[in-house]
PDB file of N, H, CA, C and O in Angstrom:
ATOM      1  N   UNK A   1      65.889 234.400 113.986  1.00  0.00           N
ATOM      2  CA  UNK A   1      66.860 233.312 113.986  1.00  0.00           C
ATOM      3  C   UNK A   1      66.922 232.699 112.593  1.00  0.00           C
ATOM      4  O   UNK A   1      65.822 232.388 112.135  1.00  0.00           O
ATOM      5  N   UNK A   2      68.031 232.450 111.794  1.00  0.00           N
ATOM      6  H   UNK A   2      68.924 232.702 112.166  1.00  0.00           H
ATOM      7  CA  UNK A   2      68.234 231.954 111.005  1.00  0.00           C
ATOM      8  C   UNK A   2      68.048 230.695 111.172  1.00  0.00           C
ATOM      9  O   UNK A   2      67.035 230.142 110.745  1.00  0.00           O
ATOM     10  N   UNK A   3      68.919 230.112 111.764  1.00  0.00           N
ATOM     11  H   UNK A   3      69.742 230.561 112.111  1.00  0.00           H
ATOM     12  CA  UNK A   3      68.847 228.571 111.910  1.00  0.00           C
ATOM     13  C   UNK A   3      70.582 227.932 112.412  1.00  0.00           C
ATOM     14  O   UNK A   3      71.732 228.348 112.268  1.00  0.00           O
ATOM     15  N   UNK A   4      69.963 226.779 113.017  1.00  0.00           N
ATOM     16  H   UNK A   4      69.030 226.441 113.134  1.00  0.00           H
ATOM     17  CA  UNK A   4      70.945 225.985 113.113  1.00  0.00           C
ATOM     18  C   UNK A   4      71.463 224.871 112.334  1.00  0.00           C
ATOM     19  O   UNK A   4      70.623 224.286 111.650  1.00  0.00           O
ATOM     20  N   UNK A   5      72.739 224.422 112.283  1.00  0.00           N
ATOM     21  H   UNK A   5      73.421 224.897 112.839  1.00  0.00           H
ATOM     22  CA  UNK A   5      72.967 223.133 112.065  1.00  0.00           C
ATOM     23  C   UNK A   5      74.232 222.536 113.097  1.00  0.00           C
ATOM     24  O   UNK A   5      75.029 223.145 113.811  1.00  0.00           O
ATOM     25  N   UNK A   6      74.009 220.861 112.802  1.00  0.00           N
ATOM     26  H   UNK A   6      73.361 220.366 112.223  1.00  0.00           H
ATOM     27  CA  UNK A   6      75.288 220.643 113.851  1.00  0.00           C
ATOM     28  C   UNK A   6      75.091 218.759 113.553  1.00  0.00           C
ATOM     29  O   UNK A   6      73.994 218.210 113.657  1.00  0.00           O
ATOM     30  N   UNK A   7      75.976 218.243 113.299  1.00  0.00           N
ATOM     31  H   UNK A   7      76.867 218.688 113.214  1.00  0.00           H
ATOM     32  CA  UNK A   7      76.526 216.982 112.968  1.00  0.00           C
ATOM     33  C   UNK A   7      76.657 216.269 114.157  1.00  0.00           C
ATOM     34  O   UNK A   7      77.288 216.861 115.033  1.00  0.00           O
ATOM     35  N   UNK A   8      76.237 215.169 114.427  1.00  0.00           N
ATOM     36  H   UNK A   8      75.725 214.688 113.716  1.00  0.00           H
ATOM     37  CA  UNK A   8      76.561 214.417 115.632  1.00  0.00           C
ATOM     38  C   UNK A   8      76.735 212.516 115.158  1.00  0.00           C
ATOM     39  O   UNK A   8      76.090 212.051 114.218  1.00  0.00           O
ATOM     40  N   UNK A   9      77.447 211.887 115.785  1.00  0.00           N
ATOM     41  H   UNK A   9      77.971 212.266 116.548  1.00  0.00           H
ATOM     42  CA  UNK A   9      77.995 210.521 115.267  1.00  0.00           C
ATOM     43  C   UNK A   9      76.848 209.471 115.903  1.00  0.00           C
ATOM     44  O   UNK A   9      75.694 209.677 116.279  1.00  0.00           O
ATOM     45  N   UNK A  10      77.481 208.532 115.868  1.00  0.00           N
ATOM     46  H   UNK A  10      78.419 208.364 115.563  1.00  0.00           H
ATOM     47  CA  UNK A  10      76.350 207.449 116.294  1.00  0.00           C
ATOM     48  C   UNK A  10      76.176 207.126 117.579  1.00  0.00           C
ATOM     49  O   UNK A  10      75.271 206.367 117.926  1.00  0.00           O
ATOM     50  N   UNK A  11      77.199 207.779 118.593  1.00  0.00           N
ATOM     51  H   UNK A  11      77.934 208.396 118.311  1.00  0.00           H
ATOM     52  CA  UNK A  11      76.904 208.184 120.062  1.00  0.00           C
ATOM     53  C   UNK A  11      76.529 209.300 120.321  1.00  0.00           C
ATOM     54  O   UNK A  11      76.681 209.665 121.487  1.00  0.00           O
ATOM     55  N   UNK A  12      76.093 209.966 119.635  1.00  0.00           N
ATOM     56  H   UNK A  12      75.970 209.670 118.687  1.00  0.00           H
ATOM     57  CA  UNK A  12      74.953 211.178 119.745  1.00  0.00           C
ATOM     58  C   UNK A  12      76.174 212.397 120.193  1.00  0.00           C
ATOM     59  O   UNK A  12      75.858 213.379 120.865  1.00  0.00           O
ATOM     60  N   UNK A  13      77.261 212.208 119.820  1.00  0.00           N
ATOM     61  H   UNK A  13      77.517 211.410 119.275  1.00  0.00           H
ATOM     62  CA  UNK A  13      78.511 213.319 120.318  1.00  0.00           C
ATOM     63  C   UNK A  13      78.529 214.616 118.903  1.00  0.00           C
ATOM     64  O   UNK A  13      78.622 214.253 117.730  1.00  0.00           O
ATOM     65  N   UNK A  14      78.464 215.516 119.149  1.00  0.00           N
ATOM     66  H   UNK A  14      78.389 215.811 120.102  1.00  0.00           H
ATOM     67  CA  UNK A  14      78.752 216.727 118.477  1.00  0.00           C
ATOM     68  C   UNK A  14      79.565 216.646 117.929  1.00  0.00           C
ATOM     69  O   UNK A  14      80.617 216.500 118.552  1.00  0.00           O
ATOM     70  N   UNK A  15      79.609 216.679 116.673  1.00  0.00           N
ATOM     71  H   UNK A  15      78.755 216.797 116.167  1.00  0.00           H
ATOM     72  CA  UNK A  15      81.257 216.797 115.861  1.00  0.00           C
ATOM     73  C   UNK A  15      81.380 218.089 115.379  1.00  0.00           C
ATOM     74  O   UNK A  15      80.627 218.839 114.756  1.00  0.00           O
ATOM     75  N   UNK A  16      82.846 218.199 115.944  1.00  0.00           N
ATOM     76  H   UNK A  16      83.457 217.591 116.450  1.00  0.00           H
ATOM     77  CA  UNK A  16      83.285 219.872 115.763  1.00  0.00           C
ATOM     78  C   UNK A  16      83.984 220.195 114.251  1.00  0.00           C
ATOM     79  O   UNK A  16      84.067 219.443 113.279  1.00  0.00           O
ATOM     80  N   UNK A  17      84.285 221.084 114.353  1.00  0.00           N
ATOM     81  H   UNK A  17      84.217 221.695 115.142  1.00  0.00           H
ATOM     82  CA  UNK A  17      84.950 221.842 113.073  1.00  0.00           C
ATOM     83  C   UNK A  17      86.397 221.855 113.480  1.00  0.00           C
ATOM     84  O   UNK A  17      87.193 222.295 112.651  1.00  0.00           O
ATOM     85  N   UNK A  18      86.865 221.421 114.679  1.00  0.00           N
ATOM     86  H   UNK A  18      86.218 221.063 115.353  1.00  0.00           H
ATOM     87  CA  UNK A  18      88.477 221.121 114.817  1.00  0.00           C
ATOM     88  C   UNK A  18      88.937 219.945 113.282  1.00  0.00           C
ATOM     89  O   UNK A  18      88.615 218.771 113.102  1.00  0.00           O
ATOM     90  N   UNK A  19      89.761 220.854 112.429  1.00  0.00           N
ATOM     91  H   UNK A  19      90.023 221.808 112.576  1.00  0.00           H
ATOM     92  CA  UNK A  19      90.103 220.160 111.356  1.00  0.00           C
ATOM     93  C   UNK A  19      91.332 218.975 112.156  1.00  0.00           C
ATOM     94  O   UNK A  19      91.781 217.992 111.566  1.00  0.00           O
ATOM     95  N   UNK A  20      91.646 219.315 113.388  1.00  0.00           N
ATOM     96  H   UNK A  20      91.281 220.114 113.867  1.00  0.00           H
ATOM     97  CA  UNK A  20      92.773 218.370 114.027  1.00  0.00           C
ATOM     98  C   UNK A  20      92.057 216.646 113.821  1.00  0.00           C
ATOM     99  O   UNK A  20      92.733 215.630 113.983  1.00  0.00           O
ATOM    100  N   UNK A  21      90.849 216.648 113.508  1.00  0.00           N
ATOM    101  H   UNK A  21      90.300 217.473 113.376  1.00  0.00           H
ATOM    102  CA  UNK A  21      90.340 215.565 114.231  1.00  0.00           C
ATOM    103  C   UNK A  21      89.708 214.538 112.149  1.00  0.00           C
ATOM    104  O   UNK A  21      89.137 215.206 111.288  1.00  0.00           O
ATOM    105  N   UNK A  22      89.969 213.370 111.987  1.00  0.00           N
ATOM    106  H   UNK A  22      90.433 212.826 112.687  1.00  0.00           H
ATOM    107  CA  UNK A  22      89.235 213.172 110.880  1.00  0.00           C
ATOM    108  C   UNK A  22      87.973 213.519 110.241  1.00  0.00           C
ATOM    109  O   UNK A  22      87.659 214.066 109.184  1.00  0.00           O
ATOM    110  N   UNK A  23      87.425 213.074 111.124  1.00  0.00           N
ATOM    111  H   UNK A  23      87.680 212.629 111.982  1.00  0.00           H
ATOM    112  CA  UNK A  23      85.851 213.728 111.286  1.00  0.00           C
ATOM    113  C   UNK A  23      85.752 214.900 111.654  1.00  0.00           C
ATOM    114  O   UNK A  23      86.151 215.247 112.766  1.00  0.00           O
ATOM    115  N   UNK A  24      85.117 215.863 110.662  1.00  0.00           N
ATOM    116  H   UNK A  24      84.793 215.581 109.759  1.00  0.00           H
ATOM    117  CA  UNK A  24      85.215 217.248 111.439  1.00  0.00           C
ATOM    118  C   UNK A  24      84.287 217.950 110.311  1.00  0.00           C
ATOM    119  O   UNK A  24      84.193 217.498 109.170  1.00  0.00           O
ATOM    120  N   UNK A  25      83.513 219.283 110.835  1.00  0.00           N
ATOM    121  H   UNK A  25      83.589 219.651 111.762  1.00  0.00           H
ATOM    122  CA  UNK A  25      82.661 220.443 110.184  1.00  0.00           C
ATOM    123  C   UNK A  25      82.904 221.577 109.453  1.00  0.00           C
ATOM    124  O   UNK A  25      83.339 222.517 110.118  1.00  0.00           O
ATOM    125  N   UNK A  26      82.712 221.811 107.988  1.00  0.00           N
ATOM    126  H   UNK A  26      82.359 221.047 107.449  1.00  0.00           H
ATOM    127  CA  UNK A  26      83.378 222.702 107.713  1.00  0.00           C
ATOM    128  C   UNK A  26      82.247 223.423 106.768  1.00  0.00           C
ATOM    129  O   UNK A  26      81.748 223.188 105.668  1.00  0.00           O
ATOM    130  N   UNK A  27      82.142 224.182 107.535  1.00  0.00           N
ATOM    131  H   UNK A  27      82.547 224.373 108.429  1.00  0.00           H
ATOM    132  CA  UNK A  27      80.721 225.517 106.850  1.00  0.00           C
ATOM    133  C   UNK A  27      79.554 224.618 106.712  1.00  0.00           C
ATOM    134  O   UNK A  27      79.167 224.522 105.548  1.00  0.00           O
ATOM    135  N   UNK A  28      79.001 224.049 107.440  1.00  0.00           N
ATOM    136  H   UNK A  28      79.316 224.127 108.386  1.00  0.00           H
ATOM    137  CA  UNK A  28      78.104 222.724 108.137  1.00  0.00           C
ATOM    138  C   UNK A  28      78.208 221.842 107.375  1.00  0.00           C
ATOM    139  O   UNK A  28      77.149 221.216 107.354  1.00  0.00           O
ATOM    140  N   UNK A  29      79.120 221.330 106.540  1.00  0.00           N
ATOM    141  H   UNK A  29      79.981 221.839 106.557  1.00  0.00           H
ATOM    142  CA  UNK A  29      79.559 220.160 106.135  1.00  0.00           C
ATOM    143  C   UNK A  29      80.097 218.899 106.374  1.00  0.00           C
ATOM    144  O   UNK A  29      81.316 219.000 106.239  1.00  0.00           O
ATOM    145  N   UNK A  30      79.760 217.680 106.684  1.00  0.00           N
ATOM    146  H   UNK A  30      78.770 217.597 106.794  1.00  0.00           H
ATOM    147  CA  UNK A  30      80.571 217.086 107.273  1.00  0.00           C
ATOM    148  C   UNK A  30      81.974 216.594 106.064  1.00  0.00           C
ATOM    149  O   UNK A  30      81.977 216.473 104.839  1.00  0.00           O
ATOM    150  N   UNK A  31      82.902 216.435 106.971  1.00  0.00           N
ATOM    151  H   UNK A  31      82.899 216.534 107.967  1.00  0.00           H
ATOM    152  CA  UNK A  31      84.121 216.261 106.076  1.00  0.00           C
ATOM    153  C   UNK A  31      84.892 214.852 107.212  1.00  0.00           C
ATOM    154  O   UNK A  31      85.008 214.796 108.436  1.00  0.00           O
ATOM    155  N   UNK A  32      85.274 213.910 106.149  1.00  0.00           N
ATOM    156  H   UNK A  32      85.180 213.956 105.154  1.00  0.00           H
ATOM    157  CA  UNK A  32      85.911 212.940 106.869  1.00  0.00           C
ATOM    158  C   UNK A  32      87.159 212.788 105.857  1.00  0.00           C
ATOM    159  O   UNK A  32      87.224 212.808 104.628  1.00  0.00           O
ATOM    160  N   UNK A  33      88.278 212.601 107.040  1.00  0.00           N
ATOM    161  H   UNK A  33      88.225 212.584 108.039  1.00  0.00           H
ATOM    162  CA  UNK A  33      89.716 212.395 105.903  1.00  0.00           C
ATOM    163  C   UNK A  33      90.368 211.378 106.227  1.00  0.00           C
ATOM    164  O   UNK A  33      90.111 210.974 107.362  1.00  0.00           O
ATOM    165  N   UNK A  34      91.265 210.694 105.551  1.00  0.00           N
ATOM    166  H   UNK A  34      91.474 211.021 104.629  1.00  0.00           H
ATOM    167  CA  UNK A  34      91.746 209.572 105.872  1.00  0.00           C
ATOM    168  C   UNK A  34      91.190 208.474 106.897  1.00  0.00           C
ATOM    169  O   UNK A  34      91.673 208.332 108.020  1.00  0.00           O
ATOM    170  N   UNK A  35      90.336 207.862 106.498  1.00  0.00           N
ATOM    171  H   UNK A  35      89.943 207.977 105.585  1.00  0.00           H
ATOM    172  CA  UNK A  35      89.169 207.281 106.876  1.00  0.00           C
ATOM    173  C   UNK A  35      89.466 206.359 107.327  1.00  0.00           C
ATOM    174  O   UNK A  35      90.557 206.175 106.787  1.00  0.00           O
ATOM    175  N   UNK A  36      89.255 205.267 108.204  1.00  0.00           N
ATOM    176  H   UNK A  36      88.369 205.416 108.642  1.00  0.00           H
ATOM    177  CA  UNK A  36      89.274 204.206 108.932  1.00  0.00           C
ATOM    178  C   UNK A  36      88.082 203.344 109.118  1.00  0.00           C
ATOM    179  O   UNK A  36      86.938 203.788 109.025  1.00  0.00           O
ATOM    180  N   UNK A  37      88.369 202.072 109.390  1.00  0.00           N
ATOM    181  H   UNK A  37      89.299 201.711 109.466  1.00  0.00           H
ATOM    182  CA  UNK A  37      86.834 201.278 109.796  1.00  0.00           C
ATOM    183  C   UNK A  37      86.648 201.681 111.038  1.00  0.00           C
ATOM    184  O   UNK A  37      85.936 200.852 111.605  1.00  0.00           O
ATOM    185  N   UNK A  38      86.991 202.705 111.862  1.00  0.00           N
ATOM    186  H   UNK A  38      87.569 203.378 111.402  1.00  0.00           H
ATOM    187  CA  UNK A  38      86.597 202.847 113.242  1.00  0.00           C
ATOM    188  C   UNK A  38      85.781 204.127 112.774  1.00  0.00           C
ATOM    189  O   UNK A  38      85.197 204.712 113.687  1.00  0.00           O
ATOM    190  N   UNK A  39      85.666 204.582 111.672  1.00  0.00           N
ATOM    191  H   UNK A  39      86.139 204.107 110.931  1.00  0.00           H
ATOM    192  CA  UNK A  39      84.893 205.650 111.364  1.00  0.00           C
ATOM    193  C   UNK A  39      83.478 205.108 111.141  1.00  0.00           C
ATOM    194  O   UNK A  39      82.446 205.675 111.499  1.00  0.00           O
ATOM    195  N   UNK A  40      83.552 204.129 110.607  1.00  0.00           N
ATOM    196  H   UNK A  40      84.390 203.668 110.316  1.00  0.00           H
ATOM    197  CA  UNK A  40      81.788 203.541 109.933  1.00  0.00           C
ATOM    198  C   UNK A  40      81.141 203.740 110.842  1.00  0.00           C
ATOM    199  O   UNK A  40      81.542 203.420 111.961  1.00  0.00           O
ATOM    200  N   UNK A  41      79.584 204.504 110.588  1.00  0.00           N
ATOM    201  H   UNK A  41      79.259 204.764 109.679  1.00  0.00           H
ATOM    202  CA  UNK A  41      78.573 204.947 111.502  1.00  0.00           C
ATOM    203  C   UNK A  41      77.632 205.483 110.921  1.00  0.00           C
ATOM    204  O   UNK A  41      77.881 205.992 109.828  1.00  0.00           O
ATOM    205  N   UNK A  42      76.598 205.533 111.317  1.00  0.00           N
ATOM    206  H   UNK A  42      76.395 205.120 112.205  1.00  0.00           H
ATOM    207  CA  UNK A  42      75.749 206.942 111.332  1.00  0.00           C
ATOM    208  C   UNK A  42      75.957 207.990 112.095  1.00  0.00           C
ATOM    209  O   UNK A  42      76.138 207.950 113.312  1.00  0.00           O
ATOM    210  N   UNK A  43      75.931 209.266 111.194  1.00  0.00           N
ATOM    211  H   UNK A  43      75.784 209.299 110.206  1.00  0.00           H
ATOM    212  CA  UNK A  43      76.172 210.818 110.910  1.00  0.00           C
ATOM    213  C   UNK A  43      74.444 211.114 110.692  1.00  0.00           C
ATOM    214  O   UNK A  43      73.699 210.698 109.805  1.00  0.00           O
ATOM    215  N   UNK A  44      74.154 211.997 111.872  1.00  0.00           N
ATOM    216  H   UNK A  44      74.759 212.334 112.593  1.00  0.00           H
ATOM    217  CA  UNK A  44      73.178 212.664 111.778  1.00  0.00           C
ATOM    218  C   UNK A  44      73.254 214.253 111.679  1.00  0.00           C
ATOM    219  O   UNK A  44      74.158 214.689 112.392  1.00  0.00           O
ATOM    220  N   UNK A  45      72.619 215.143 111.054  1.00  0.00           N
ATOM    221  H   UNK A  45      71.885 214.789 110.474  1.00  0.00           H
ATOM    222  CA  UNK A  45      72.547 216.693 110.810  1.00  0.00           C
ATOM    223  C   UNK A  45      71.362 216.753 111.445  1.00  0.00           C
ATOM    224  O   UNK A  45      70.373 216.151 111.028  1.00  0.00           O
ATOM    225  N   UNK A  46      71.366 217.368 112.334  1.00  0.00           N
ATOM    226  H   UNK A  46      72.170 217.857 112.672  1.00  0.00           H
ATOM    227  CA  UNK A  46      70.110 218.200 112.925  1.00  0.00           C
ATOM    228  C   UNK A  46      70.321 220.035 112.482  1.00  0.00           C
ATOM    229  O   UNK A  46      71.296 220.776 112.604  1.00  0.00           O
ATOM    230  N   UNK A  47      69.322 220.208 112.094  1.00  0.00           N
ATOM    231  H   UNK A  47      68.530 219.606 111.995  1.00  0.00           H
ATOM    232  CA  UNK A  47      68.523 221.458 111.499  1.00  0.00           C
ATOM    233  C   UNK A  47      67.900 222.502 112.443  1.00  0.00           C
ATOM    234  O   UNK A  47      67.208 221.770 113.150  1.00  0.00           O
ATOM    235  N   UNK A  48      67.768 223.371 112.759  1.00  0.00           N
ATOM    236  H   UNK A  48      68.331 223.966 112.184  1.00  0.00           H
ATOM    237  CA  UNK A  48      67.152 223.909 113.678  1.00  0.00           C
ATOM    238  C   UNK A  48      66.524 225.137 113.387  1.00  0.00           C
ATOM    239  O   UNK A  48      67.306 226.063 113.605  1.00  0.00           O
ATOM    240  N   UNK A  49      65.332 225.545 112.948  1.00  0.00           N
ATOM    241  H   UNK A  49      64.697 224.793 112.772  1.00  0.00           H
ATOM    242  CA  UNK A  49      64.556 226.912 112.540  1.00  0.00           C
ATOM    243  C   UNK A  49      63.714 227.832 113.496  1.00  0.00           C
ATOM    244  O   UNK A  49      63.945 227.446 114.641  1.00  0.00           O
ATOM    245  N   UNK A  50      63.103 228.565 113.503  1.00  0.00           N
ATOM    246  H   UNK A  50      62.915 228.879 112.573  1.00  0.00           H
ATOM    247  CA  UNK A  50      61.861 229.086 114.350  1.00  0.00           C
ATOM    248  C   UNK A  50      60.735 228.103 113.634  1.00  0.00           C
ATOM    249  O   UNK A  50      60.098 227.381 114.400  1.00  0.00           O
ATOM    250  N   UNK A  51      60.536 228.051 112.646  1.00  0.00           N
ATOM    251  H   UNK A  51      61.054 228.638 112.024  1.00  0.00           H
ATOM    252  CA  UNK A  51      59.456 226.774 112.060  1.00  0.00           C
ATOM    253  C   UNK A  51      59.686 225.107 112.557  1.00  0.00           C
ATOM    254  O   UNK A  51      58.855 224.222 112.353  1.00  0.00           O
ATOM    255  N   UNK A  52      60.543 224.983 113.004  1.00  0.00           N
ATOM    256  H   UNK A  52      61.218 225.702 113.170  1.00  0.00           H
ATOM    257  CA  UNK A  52      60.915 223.125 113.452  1.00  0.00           C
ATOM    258  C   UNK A  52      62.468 222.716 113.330  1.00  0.00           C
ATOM    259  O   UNK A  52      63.356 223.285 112.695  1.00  0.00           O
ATOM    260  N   UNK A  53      62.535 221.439 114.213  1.00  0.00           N
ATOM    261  H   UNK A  53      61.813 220.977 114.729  1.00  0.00           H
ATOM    262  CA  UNK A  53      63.787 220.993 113.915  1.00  0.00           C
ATOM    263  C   UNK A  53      63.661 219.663 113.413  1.00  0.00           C
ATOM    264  O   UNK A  53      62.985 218.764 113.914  1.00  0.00           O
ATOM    265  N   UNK A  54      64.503 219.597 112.181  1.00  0.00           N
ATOM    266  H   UNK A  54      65.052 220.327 111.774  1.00  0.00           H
ATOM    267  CA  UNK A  54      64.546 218.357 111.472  1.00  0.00           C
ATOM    268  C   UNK A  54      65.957 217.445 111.652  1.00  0.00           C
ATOM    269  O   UNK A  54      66.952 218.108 111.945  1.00  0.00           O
ATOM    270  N   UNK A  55      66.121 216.125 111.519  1.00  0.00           N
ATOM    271  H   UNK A  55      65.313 215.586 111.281  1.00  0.00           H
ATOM    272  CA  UNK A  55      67.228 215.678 111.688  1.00  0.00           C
ATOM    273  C   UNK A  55      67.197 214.586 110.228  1.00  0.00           C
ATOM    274  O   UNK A  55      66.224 213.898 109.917  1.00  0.00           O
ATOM    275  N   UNK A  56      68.347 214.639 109.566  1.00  0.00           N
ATOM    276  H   UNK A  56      69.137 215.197 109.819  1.00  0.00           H
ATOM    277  CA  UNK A  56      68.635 213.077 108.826  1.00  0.00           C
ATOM    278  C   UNK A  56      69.804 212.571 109.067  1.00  0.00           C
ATOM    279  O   UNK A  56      70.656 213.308 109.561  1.00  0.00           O
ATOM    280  N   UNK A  57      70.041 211.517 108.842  1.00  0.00           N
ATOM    281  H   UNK A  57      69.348 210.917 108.440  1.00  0.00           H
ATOM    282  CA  UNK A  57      71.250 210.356 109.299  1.00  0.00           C
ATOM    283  C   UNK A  57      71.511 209.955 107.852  1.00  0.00           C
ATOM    284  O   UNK A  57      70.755 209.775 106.897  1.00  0.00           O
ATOM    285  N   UNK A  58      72.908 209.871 108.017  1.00  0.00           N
ATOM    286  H   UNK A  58      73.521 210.017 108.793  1.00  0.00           H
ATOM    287  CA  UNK A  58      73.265 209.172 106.674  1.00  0.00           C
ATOM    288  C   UNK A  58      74.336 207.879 107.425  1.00  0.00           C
ATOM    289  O   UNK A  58      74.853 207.984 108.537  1.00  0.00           O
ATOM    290  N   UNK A  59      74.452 206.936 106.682  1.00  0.00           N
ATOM    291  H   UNK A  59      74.032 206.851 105.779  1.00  0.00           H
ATOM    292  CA  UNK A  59      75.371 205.840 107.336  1.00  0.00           C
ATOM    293  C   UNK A  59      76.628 205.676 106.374  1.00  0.00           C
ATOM    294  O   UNK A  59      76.644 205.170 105.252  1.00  0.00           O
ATOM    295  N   UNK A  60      77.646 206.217 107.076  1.00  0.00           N
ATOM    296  H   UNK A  60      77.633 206.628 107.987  1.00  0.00           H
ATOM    297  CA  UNK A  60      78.749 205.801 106.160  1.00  0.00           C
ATOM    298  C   UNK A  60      79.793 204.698 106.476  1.00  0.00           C
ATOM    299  O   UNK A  60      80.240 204.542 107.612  1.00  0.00           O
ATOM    300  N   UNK A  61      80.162 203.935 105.405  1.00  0.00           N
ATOM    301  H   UNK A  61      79.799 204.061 104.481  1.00  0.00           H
ATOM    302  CA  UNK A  61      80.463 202.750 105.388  1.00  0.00           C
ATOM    303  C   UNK A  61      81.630 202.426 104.957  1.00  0.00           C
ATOM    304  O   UNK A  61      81.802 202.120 103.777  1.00  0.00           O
ATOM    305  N   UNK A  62      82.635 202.446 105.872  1.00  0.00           N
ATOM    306  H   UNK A  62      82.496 202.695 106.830  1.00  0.00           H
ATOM    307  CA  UNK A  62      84.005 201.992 105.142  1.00  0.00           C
ATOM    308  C   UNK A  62      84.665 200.693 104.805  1.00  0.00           C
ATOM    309  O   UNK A  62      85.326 200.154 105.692  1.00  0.00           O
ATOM    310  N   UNK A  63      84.575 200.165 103.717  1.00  0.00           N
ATOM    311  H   UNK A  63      84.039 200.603 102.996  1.00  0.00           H
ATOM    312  CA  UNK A  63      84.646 198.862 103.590  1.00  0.00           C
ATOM    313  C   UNK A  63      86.332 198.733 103.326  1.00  0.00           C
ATOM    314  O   UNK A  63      86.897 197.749 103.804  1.00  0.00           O
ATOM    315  N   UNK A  64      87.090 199.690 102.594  1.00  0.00           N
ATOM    316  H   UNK A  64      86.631 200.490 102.206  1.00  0.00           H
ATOM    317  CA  UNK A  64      88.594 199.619 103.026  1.00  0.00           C
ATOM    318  C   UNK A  64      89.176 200.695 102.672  1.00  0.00           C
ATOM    319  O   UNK A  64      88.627 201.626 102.084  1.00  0.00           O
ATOM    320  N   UNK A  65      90.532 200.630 103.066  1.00  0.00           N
ATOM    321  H   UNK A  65      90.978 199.873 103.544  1.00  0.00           H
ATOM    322  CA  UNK A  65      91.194 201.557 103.167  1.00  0.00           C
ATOM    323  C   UNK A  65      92.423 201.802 102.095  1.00  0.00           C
ATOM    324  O   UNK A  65      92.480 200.930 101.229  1.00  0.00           O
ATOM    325  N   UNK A  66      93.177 202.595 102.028  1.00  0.00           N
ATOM    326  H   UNK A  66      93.130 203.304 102.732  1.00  0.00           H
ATOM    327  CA  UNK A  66      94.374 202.666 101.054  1.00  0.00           C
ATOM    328  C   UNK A  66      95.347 203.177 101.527  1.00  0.00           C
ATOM    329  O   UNK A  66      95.147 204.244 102.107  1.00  0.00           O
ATOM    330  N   UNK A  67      96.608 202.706 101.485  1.00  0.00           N
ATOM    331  H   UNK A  67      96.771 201.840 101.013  1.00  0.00           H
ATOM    332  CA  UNK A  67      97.857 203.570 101.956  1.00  0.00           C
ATOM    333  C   UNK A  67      98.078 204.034 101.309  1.00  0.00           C
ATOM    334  O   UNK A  67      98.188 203.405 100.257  1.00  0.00           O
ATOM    335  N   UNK A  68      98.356 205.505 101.258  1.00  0.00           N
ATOM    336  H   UNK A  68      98.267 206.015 102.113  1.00  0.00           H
ATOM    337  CA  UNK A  68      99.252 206.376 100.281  1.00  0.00           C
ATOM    338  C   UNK A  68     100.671 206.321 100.229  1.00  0.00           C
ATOM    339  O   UNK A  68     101.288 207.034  99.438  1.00  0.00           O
TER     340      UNK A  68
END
């Protein structure tokens, strides 16, 4: 087994790689687009090996926005 990865929000929900959606996975990246304050959260990556699974959280913080 190589390994896993997989992004989940601050209700512990899986975030997919559907680019339909702001929040979304792209080659285990998280990618957020046109951002909103309903986005601010913690984003956790869980890791997954035959040696262990690790997780980190990052908190991202949208303090404002811009119209294009």
């Amino acid at each position: 087994m190589v390994g896993t990865r997989r992004w989940t929000n601050a209700y512990d929900v899986t975030v997919t790689g559907d680019p339909d959606y702001r929040v979304h996975v792209v080659n285990d990246t998280l990618v957020l687009r046109d951002v909103s304050h309903a986005d601010t959260g913690n984003y956790t990556c869980h890791v997954t090996n035959m040696a262990a699974t690790r997780a980190r959280t990052v908190a991202i913080v949208v303090s404002s926005t811009q119209s294009s």
